[in-house]
mmCIF file of the N, C-alpha and C atoms, coordinates in Angstrom:
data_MODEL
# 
_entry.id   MODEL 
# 
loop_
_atom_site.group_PDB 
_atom_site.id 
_atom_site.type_symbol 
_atom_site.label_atom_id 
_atom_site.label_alt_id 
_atom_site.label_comp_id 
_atom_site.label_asym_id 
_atom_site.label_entity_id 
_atom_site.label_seq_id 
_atom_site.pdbx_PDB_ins_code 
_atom_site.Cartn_x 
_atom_site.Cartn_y 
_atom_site.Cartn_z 
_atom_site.occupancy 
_atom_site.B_iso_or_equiv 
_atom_site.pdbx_formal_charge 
_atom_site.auth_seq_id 
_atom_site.auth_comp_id 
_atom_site.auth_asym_id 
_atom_site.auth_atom_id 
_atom_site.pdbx_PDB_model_num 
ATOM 1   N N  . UNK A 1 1  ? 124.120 0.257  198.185 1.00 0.00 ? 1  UNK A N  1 
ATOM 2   C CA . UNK A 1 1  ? 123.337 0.548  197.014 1.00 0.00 ? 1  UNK A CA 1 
ATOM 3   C C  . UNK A 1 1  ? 122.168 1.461  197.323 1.00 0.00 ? 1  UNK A C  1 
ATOM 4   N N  . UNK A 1 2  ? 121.644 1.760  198.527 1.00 0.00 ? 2  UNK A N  1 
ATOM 5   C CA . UNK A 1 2  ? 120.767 3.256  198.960 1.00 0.00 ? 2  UNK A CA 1 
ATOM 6   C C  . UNK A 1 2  ? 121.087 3.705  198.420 1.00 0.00 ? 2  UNK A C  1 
ATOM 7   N N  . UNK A 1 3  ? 122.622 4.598  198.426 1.00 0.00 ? 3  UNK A N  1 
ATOM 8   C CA . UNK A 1 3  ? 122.846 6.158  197.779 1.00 0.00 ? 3  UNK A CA 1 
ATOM 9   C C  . UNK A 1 3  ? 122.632 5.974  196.384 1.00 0.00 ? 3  UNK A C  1 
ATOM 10  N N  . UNK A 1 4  ? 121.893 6.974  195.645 1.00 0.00 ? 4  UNK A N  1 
ATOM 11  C CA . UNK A 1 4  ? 121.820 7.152  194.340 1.00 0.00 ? 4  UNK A CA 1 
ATOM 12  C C  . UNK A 1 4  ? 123.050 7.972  193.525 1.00 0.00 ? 4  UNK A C  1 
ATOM 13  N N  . UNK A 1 5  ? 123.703 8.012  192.768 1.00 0.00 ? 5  UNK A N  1 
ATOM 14  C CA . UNK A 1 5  ? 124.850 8.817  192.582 1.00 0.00 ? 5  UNK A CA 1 
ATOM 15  C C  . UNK A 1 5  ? 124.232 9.598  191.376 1.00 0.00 ? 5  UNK A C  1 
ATOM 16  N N  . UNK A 1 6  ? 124.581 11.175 191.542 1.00 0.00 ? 6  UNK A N  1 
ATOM 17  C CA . UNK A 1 6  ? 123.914 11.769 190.594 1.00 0.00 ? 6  UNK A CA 1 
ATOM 18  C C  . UNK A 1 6  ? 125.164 12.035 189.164 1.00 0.00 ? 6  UNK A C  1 
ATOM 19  N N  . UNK A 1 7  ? 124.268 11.809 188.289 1.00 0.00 ? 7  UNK A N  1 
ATOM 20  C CA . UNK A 1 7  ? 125.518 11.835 186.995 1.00 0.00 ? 7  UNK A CA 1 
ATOM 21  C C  . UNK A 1 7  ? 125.717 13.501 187.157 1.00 0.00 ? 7  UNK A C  1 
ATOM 22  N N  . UNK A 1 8  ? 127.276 13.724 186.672 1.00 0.00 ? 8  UNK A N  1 
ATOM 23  C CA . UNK A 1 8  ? 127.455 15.455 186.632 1.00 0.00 ? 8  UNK A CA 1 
ATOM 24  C C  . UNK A 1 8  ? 126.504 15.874 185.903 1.00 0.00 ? 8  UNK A C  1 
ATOM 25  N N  . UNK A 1 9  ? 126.132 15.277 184.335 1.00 0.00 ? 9  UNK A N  1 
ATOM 26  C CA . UNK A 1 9  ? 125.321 16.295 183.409 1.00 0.00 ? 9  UNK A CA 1 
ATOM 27  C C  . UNK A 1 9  ? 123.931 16.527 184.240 1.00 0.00 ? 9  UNK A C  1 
ATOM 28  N N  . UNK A 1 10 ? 123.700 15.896 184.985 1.00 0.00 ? 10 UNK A N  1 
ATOM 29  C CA . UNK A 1 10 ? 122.331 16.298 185.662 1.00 0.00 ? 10 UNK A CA 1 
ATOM 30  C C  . UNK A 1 10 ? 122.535 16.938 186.494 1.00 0.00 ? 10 UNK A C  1 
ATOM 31  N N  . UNK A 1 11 ? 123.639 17.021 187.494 1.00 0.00 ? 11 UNK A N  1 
ATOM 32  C CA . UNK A 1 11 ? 124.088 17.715 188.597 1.00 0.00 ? 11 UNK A CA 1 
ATOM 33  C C  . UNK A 1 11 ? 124.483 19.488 187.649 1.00 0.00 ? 11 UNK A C  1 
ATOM 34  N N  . UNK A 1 12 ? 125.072 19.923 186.238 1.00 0.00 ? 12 UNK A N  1 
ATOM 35  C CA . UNK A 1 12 ? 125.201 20.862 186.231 1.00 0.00 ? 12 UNK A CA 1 
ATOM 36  C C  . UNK A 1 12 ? 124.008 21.412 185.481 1.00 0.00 ? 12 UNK A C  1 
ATOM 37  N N  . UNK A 1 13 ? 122.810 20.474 185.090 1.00 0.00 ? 13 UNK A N  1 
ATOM 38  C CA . UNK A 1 13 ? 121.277 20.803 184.426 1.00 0.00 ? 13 UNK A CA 1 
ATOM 39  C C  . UNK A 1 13 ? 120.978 21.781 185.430 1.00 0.00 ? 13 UNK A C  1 
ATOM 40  N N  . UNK A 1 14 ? 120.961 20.550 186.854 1.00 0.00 ? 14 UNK A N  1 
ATOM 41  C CA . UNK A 1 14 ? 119.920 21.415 187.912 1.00 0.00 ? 14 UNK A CA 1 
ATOM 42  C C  . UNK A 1 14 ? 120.655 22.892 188.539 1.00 0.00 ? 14 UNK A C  1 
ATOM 43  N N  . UNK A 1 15 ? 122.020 22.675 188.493 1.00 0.00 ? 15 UNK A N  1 
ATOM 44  C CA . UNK A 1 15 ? 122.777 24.244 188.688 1.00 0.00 ? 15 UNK A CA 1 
ATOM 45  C C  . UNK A 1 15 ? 122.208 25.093 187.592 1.00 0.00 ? 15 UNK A C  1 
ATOM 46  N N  . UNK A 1 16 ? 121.993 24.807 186.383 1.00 0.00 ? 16 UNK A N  1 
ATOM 47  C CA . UNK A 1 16 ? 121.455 25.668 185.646 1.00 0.00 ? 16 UNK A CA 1 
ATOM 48  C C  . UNK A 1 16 ? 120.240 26.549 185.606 1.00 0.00 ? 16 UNK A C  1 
ATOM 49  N N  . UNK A 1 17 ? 119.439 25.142 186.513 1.00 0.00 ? 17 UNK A N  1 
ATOM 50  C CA . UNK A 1 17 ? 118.110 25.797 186.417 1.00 0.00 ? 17 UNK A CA 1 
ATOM 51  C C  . UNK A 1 17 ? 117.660 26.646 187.378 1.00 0.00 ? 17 UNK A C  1 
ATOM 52  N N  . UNK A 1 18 ? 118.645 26.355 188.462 1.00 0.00 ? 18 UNK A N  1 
ATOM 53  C CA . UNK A 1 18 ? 118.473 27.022 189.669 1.00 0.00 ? 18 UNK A CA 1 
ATOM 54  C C  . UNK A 1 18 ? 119.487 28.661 189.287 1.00 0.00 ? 18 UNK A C  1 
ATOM 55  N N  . UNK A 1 19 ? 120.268 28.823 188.654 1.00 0.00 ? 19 UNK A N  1 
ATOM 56  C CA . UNK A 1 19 ? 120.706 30.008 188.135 1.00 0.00 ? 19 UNK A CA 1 
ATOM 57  C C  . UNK A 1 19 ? 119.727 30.757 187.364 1.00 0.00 ? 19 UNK A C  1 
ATOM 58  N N  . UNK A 1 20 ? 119.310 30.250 186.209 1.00 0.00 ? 20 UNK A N  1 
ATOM 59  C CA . UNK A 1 20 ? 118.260 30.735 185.710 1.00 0.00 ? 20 UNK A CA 1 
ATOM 60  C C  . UNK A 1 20 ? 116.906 31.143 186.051 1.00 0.00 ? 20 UNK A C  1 
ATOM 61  N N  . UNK A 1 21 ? 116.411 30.433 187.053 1.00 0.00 ? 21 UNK A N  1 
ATOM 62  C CA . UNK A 1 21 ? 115.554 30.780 188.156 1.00 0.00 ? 21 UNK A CA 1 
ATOM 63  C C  . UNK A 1 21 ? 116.074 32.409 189.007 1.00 0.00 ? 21 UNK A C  1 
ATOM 64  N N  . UNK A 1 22 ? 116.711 31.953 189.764 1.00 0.00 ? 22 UNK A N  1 
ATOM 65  C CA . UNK A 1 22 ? 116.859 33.145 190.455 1.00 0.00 ? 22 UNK A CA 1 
ATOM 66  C C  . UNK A 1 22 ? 117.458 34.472 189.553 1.00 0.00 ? 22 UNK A C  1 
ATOM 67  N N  . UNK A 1 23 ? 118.142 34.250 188.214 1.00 0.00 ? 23 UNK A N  1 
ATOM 68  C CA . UNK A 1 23 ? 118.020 35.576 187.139 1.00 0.00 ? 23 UNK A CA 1 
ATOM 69  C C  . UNK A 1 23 ? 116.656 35.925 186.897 1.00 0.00 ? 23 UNK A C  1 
ATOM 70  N N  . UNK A 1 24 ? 115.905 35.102 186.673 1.00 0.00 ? 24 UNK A N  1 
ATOM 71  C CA . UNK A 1 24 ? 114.545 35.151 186.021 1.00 0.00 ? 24 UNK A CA 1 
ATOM 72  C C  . UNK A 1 24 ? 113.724 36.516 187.498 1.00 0.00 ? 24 UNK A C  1 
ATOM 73  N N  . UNK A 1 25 ? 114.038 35.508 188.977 1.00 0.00 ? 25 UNK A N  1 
ATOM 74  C CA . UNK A 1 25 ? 113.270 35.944 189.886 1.00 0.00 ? 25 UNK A CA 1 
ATOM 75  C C  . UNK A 1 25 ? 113.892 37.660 190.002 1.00 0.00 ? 25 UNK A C  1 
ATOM 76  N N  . UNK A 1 26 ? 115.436 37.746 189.882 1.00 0.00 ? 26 UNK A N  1 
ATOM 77  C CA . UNK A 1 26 ? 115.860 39.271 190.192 1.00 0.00 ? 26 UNK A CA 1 
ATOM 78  C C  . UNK A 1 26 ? 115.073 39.941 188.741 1.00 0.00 ? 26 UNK A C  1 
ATOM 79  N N  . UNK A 1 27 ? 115.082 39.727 187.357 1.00 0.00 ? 27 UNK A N  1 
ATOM 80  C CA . UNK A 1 27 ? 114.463 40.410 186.555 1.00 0.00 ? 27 UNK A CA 1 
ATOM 81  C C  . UNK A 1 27 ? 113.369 40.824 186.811 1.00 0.00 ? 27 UNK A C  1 
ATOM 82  N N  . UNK A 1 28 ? 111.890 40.004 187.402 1.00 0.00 ? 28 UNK A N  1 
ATOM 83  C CA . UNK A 1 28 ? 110.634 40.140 187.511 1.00 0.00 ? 28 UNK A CA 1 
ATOM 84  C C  . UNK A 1 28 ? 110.553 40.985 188.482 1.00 0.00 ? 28 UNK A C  1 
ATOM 85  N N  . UNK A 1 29 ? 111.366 41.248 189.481 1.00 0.00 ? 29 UNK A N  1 
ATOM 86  C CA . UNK A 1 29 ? 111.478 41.936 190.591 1.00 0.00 ? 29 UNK A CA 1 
ATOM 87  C C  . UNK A 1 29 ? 112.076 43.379 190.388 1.00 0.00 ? 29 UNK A C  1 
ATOM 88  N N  . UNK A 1 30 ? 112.686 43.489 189.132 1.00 0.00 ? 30 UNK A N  1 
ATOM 89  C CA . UNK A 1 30 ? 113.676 44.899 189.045 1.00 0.00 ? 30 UNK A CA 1 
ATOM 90  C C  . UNK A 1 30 ? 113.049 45.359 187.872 1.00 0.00 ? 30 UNK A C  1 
ATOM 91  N N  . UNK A 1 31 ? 111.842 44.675 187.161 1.00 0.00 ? 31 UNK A N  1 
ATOM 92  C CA . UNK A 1 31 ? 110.976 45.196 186.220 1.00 0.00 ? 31 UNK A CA 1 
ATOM 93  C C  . UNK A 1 31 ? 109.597 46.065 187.161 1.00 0.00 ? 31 UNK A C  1 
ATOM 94  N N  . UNK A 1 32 ? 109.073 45.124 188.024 1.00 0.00 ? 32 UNK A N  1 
ATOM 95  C CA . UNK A 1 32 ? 108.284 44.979 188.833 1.00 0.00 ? 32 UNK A CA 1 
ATOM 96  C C  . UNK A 1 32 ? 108.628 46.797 189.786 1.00 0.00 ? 32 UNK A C  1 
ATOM 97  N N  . UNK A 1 33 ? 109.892 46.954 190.035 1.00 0.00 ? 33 UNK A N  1 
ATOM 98  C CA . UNK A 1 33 ? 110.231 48.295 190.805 1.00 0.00 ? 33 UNK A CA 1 
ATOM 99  C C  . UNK A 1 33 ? 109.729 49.515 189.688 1.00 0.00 ? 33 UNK A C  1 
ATOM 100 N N  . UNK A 1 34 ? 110.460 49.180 188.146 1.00 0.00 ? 34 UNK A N  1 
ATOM 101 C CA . UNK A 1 34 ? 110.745 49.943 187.468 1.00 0.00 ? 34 UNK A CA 1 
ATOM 102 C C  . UNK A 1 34 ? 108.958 50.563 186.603 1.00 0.00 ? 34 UNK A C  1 
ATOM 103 N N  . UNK A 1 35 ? 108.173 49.238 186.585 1.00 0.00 ? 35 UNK A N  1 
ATOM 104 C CA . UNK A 1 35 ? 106.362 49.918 186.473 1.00 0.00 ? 35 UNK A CA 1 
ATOM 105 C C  . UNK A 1 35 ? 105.894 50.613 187.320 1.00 0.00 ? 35 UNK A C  1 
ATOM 106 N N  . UNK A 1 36 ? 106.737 50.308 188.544 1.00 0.00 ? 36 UNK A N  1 
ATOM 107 C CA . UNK A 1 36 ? 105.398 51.449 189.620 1.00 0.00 ? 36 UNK A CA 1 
ATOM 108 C C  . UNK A 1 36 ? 106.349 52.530 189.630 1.00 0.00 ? 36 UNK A C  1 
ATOM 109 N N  . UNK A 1 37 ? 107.278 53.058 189.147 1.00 0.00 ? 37 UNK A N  1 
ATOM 110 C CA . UNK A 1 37 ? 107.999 54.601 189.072 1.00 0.00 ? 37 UNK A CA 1 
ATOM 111 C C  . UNK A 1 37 ? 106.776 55.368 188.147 1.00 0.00 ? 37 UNK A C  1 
ATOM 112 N N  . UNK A 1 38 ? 107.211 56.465 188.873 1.00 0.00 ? 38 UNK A N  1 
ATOM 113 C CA . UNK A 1 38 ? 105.556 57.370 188.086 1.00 0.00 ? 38 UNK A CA 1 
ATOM 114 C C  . UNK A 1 38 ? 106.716 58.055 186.289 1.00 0.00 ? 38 UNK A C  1 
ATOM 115 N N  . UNK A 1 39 ? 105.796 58.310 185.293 1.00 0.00 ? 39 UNK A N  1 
ATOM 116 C CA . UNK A 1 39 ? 106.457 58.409 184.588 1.00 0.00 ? 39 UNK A CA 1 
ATOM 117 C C  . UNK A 1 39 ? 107.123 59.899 184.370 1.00 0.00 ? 39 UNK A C  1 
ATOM 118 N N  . UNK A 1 40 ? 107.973 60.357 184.252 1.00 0.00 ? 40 UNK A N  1 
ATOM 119 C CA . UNK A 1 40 ? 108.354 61.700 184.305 1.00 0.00 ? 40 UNK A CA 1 
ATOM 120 C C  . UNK A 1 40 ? 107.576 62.917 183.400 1.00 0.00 ? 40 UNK A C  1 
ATOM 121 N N  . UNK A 1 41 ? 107.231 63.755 183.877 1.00 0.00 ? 41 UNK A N  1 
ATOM 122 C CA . UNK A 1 41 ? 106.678 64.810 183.489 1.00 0.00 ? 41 UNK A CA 1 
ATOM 123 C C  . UNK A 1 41 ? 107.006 65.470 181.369 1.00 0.00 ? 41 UNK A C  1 
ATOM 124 N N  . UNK A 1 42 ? 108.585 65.153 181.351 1.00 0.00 ? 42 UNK A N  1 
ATOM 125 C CA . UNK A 1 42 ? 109.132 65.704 180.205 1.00 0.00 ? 42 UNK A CA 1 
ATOM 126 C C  . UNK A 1 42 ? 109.028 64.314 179.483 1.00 0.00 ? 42 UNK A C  1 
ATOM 127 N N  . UNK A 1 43 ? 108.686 63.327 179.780 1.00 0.00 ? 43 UNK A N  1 
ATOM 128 C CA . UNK A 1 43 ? 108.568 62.307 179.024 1.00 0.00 ? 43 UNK A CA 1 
ATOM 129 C C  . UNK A 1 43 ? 107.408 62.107 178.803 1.00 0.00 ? 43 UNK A C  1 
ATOM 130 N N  . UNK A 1 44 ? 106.104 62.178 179.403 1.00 0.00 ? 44 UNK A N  1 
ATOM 131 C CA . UNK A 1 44 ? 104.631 62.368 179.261 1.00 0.00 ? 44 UNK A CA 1 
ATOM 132 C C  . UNK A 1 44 ? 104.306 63.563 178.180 1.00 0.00 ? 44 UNK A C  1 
ATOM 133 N N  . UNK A 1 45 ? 105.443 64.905 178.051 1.00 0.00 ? 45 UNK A N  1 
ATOM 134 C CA . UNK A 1 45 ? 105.054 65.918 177.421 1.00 0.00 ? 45 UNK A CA 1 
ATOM 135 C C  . UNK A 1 45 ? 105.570 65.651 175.662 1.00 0.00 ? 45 UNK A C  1 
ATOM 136 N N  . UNK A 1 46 ? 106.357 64.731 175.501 1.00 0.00 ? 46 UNK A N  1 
ATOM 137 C CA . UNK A 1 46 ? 107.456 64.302 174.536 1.00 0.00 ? 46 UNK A CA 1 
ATOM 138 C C  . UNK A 1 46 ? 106.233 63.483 173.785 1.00 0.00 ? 46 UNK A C  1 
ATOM 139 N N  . UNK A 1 47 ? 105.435 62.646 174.657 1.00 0.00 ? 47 UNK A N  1 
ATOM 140 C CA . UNK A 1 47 ? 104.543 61.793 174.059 1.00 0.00 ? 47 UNK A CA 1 
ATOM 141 C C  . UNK A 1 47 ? 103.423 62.564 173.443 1.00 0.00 ? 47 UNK A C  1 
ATOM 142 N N  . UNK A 1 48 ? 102.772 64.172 174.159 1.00 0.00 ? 48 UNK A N  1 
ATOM 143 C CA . UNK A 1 48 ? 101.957 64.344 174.132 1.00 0.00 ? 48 UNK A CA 1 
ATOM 144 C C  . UNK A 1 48 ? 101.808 65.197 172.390 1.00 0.00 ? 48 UNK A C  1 
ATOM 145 N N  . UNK A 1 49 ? 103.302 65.648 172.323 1.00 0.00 ? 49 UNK A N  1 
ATOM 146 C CA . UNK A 1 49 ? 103.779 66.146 171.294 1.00 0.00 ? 49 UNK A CA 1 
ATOM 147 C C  . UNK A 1 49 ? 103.837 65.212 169.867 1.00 0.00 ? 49 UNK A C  1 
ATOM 148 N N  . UNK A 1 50 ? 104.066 64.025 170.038 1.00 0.00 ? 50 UNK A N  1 
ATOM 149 C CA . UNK A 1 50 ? 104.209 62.557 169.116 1.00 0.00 ? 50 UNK A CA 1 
ATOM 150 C C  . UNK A 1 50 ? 102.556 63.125 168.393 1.00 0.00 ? 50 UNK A C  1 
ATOM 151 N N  . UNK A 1 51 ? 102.005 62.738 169.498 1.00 0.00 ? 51 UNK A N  1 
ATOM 152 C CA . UNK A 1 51 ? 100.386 62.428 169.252 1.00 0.00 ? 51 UNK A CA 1 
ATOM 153 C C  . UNK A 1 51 ? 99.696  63.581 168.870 1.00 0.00 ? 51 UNK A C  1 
ATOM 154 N N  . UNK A 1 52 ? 100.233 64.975 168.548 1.00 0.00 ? 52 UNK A N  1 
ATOM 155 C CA . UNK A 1 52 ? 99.603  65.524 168.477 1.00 0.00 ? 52 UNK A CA 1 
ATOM 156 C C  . UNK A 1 52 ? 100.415 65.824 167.127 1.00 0.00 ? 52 UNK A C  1 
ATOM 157 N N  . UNK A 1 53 ? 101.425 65.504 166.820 1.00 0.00 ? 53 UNK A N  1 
ATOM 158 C CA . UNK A 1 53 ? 102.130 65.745 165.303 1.00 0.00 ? 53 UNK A CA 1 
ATOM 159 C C  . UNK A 1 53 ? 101.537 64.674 164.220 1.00 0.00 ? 53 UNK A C  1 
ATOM 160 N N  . UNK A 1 54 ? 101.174 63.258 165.028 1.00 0.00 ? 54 UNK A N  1 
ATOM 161 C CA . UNK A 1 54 ? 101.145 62.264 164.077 1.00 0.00 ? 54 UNK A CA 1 
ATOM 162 C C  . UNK A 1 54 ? 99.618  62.433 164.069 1.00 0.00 ? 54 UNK A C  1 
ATOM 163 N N  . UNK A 1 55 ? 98.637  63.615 164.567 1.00 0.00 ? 55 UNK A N  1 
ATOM 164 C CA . UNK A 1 55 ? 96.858  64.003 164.415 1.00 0.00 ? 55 UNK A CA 1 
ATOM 165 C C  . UNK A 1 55 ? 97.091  64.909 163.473 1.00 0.00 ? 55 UNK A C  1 
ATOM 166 N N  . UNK A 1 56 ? 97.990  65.434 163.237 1.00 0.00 ? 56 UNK A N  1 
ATOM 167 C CA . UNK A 1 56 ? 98.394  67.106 162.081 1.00 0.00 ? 56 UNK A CA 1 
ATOM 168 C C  . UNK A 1 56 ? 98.214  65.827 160.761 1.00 0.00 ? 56 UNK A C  1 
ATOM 169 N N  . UNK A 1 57 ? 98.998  64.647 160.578 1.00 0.00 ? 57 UNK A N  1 
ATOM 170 C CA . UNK A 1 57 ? 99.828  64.216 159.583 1.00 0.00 ? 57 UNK A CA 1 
ATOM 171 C C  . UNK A 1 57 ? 98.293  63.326 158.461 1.00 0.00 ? 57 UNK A C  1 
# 
């Protein structure tokens, strides 16, 4: 009577959470790469154009 026997629904909770965890950890990490990329030149100029159409309007 030591061993505790784990019921499956709890045994596939904690698989869950541990999946969801480490999705969670690769997202924060592949967001995390994608903020420090500098932003491209023709995309800074695209914006600069927005802002200077929607100062005309």
């Amino acid at each position: 009577m030591g061993s505790k026997e784990v019921k499956p629904d709890a045994e596939a909770d904690r698989s869950r959470r541990v999946r969801q965890k480490r999705i969670g950890d690769q997202l924060r990490r592949l967001y995390d790469d994608v903020t420090s990329e500098p932003v491209p030149d023709e995309f800074l100029n695209l914006l600069e154009q927005a802002d200077k159409s929607s100062e005309k309007k």
